[in-house]
CHARMM-style PDB file with segment names, atoms N, HN, CA, C and O in Angstrom:
ATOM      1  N   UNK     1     140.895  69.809  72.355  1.00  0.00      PROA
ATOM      2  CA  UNK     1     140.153  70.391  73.437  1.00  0.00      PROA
ATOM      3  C   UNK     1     139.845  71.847  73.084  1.00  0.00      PROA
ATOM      4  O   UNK     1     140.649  72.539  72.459  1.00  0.00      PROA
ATOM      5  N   UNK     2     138.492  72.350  73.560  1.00  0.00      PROA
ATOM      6  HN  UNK     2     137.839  71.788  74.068  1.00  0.00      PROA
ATOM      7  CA  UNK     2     138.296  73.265  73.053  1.00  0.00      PROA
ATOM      8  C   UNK     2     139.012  74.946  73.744  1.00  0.00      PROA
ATOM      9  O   UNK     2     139.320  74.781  74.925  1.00  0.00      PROA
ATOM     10  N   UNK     3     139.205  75.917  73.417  1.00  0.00      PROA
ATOM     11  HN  UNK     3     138.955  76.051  72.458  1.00  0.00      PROA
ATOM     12  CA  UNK     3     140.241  76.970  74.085  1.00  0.00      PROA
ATOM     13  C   UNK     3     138.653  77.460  74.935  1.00  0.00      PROA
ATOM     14  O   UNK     3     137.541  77.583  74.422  1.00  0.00      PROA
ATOM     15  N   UNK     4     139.088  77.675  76.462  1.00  0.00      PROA
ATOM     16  HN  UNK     4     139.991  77.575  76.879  1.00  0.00      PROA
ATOM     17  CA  UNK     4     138.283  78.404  77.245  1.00  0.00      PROA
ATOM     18  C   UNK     4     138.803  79.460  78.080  1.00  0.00      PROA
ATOM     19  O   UNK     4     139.512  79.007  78.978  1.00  0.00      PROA
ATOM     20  N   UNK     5     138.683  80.774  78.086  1.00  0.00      PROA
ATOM     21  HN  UNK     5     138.107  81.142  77.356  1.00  0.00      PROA
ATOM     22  CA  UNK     5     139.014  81.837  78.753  1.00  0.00      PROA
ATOM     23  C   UNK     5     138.658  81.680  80.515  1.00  0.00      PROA
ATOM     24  O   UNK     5     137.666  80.953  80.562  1.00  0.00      PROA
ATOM     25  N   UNK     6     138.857  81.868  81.213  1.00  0.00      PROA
ATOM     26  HN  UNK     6     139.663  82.459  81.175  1.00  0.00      PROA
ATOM     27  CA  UNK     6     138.964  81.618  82.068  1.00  0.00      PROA
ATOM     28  C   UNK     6     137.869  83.241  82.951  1.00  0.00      PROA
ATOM     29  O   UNK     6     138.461  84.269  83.276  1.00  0.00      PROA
ATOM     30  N   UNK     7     136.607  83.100  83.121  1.00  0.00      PROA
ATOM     31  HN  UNK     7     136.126  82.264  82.857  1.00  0.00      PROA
ATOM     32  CA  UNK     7     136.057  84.092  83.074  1.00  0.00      PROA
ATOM     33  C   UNK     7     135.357  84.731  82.209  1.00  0.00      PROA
ATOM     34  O   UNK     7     134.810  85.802  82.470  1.00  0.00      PROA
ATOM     35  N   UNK     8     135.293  84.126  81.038  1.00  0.00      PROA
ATOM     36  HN  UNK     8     135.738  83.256  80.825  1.00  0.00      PROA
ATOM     37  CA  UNK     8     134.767  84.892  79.930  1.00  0.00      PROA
ATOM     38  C   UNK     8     133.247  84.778  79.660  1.00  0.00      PROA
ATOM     39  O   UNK     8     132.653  85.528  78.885  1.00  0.00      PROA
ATOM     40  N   UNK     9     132.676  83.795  80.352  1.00  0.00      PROA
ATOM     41  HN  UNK     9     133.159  83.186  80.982  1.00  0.00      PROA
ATOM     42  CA  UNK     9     131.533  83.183  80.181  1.00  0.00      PROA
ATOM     43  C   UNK     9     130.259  84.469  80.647  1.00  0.00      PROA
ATOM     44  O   UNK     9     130.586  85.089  81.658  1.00  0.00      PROA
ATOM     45  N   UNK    10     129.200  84.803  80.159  1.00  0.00      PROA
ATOM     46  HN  UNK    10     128.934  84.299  79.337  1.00  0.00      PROA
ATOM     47  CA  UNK    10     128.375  85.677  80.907  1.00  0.00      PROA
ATOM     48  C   UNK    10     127.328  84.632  81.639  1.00  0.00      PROA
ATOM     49  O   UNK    10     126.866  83.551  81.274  1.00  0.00      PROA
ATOM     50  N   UNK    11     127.105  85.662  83.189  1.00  0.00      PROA
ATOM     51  HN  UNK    11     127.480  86.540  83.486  1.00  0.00      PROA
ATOM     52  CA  UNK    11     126.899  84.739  83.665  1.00  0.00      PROA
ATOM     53  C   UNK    11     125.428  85.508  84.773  1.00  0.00      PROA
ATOM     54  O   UNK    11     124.808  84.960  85.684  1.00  0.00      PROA
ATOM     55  N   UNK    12     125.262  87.044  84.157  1.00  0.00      PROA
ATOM     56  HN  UNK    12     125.765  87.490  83.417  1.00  0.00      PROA
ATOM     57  CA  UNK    12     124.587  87.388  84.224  1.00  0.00      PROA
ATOM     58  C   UNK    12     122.992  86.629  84.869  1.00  0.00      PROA
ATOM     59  O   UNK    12     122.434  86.993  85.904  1.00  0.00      PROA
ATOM     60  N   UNK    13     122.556  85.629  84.029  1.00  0.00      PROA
ATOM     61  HN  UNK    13     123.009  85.334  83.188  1.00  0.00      PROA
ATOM     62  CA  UNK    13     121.481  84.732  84.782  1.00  0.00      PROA
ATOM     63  C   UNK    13     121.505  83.989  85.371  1.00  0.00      PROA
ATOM     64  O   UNK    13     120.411  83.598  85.778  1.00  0.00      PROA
ATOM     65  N   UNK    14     122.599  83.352  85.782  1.00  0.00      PROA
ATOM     66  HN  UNK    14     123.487  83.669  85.451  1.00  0.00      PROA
ATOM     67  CA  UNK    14     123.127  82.188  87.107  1.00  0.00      PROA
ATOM     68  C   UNK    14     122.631  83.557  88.314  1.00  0.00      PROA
ATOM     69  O   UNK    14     121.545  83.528  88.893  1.00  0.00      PROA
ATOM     70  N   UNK    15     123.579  84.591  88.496  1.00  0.00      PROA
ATOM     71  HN  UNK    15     124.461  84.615  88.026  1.00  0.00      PROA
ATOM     72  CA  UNK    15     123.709  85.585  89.232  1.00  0.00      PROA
ATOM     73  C   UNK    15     122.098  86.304  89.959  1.00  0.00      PROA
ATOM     74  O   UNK    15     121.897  86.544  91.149  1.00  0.00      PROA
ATOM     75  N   UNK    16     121.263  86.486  88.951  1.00  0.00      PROA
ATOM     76  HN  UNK    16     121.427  86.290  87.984  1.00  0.00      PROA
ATOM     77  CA  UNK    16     119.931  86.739  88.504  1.00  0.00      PROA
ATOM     78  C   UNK    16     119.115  85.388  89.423  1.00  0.00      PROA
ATOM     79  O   UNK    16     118.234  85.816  90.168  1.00  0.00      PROA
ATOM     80  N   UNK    17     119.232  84.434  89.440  1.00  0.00      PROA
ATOM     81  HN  UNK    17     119.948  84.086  88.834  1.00  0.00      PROA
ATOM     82  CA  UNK    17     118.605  83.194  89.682  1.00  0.00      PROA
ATOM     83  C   UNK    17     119.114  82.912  91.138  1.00  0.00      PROA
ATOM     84  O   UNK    17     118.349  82.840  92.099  1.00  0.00      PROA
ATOM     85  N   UNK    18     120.669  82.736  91.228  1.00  0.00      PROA
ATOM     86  HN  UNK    18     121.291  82.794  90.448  1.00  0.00      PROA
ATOM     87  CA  UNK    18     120.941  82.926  92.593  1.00  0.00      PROA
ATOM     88  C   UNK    18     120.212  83.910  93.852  1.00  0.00      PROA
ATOM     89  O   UNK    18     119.850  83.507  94.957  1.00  0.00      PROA
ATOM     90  N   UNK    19     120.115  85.452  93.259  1.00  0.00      PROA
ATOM     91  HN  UNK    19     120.409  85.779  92.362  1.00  0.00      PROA
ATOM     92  CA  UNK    19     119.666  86.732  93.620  1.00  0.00      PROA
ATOM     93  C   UNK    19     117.932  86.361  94.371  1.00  0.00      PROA
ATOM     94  O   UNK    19     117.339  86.548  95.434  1.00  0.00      PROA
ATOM     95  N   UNK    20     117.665  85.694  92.918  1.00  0.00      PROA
ATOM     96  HN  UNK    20     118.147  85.543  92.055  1.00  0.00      PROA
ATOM     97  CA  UNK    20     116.343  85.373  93.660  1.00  0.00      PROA
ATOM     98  C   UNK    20     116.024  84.128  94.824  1.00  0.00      PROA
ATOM     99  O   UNK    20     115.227  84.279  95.750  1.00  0.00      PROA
ATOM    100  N   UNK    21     116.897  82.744  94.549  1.00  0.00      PROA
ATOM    101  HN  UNK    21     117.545  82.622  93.797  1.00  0.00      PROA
ATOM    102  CA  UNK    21     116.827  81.808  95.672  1.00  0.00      PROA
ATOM    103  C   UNK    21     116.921  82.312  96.551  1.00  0.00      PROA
ATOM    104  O   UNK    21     115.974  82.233  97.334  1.00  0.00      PROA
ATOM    105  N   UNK    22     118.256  83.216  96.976  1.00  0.00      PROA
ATOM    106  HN  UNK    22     119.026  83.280  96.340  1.00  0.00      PROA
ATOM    107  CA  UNK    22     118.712  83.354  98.235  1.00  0.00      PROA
ATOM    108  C   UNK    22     117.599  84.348  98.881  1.00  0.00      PROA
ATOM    109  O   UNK    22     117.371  84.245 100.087  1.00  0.00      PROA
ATOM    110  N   UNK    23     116.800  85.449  97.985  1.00  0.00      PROA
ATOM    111  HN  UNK    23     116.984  85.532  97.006  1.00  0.00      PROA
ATOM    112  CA  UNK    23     115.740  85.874  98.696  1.00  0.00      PROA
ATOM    113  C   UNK    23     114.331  85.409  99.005  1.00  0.00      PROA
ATOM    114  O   UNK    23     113.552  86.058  99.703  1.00  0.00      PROA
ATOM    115  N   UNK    24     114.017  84.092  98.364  1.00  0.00      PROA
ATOM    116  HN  UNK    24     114.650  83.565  97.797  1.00  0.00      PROA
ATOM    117  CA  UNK    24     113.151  83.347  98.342  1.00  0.00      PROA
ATOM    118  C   UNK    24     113.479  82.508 100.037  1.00  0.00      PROA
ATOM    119  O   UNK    24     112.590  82.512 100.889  1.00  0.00      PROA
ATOM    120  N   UNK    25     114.982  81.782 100.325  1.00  0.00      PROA
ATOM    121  HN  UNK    25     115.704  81.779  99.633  1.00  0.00      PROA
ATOM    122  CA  UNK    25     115.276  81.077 101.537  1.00  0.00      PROA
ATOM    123  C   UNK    25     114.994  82.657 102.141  1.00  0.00      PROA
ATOM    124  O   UNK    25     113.922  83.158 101.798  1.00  0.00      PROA
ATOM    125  N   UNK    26     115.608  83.214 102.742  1.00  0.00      PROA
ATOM    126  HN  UNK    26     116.479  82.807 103.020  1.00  0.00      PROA
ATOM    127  CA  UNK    26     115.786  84.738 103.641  1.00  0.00      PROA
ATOM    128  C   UNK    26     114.203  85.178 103.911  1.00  0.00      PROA
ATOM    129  O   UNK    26     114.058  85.578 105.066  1.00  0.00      PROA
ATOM    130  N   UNK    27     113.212  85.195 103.269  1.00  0.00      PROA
ATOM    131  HN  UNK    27     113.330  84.870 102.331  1.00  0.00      PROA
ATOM    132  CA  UNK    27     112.158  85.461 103.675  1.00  0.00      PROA
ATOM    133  C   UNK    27     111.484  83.824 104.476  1.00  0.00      PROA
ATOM    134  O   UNK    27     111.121  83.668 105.642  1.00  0.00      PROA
ATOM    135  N   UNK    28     111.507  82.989 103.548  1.00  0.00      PROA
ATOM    136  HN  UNK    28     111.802  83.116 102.601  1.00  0.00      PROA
ATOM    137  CA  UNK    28     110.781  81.862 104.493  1.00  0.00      PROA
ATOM    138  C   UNK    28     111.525  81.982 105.510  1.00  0.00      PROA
ATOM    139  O   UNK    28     110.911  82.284 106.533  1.00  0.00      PROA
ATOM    140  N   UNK    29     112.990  81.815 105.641  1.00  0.00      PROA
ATOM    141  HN  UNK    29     113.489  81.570 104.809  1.00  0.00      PROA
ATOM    142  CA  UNK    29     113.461  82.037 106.963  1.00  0.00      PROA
ATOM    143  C   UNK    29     112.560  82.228 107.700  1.00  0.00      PROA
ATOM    144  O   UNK    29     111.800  81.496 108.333  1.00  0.00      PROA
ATOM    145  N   UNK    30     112.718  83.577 107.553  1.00  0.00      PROA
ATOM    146  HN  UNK    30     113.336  84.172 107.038  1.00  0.00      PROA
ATOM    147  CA  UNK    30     112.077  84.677 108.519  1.00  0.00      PROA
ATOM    148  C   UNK    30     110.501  84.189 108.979  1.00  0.00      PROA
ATOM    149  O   UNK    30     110.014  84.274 110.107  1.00  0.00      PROA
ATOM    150  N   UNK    31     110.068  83.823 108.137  1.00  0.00      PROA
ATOM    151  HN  UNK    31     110.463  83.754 107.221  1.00  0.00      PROA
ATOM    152  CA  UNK    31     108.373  83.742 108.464  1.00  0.00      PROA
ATOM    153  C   UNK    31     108.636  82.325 109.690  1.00  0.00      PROA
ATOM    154  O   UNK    31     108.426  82.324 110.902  1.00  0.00      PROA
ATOM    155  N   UNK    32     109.069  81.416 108.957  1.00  0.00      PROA
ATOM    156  HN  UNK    32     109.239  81.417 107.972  1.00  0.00      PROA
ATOM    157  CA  UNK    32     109.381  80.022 109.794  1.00  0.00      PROA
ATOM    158  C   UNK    32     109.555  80.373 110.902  1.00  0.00      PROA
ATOM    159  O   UNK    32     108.781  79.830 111.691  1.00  0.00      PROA
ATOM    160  N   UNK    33     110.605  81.418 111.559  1.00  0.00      PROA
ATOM    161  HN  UNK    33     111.233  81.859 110.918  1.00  0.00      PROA
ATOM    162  CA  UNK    33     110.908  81.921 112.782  1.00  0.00      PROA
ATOM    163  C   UNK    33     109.613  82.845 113.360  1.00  0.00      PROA
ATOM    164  O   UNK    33     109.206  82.845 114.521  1.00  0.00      PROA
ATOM    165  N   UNK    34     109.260  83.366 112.609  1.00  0.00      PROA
ATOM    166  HN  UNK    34     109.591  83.366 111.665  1.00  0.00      PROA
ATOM    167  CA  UNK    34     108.011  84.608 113.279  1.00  0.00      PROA
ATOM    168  C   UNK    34     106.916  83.209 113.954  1.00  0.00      PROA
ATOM    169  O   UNK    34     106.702  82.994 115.147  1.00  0.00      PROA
ATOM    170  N   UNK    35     106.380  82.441 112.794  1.00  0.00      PROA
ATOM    171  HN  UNK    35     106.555  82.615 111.825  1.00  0.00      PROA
ATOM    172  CA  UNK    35     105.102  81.164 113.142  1.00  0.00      PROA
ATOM    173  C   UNK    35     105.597  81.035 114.402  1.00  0.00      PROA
ATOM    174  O   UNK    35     104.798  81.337 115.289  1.00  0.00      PROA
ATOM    175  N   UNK    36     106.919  80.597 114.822  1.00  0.00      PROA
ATOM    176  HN  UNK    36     107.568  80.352 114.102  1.00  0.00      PROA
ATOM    177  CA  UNK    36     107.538  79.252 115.255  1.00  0.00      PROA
ATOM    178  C   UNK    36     107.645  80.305 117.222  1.00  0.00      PROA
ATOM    179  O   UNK    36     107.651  79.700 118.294  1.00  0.00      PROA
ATOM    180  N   UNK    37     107.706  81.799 117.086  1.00  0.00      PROA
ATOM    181  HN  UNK    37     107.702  82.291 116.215  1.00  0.00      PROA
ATOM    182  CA  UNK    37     107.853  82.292 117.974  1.00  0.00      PROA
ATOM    183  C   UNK    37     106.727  82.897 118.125  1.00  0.00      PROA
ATOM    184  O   UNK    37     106.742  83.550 119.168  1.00  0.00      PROA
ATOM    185  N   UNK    38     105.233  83.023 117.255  1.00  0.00      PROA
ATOM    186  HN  UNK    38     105.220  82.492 116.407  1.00  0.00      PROA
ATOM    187  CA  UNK    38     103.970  83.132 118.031  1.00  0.00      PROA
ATOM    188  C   UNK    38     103.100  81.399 118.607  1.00  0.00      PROA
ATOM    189  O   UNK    38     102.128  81.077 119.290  1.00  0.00      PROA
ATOM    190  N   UNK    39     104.026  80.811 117.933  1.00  0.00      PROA
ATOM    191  HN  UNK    39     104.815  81.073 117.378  1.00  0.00      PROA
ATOM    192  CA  UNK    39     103.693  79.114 118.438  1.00  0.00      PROA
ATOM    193  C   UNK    39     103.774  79.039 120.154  1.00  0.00      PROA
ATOM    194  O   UNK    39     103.073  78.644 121.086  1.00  0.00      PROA
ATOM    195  N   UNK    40     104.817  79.546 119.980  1.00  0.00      PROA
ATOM    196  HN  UNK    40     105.386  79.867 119.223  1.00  0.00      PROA
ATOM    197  CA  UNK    40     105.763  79.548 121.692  1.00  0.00      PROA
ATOM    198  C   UNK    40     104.664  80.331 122.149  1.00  0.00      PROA
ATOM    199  O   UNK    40     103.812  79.752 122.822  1.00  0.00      PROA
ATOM    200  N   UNK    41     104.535  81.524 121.909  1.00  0.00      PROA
ATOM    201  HN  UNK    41     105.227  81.994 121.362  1.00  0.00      PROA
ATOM    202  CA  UNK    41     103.799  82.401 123.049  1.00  0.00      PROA
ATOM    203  C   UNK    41     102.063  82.052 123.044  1.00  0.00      PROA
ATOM    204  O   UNK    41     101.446  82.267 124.088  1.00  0.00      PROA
ATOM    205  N   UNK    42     101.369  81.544 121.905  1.00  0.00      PROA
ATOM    206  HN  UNK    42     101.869  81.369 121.057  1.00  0.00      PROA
ATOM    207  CA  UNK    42      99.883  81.724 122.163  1.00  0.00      PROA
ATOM    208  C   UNK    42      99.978  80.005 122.077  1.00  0.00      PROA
ATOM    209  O   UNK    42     100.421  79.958 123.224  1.00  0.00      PROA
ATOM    210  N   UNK    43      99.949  79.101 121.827  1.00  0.00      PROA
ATOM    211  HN  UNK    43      99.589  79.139 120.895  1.00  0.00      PROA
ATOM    212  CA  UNK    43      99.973  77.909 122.323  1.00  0.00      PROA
ATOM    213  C   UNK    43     101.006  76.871 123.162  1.00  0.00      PROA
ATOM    214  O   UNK    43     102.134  76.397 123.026  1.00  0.00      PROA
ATOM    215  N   UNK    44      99.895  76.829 124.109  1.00  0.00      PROA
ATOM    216  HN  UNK    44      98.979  77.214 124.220  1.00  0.00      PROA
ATOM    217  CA  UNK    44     100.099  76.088 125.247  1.00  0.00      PROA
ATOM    218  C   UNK    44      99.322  75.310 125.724  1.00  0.00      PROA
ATOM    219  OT1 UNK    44      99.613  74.699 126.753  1.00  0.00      PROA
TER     220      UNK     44
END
C-alpha cells in the first residue's frame, strides 16, 4: 500500500472550484428570490 501523509495533498484547486460554485449558487439564490418577490408584487 502506498505511504500517504495525511494532509499533504495540495489542494489549492478543489478550494478554487469550490470558491467559485458556492458563488455561482449565492448569486442565483439571490436573483431566484428577487424574480420570485417582484412575481408576488406586479402579477396578479
Amino acid at each position: 500500500m502506498a505511504d500517504h501523509e495525511h494532509g499533504s495533498m495540495d489542494i489549492k484547486t478543489q478550494e478554487k472550484t469550490f470558491e467559485g460554485f458556492m458563488s455561482f449558487v449565492t448569486k442565483t439564490t439571490v436573483v431566484i428570490l428577487v424574480l420570485l418577490v417582484l412575481m408576488a408584487l406586479f402579477i396578479r
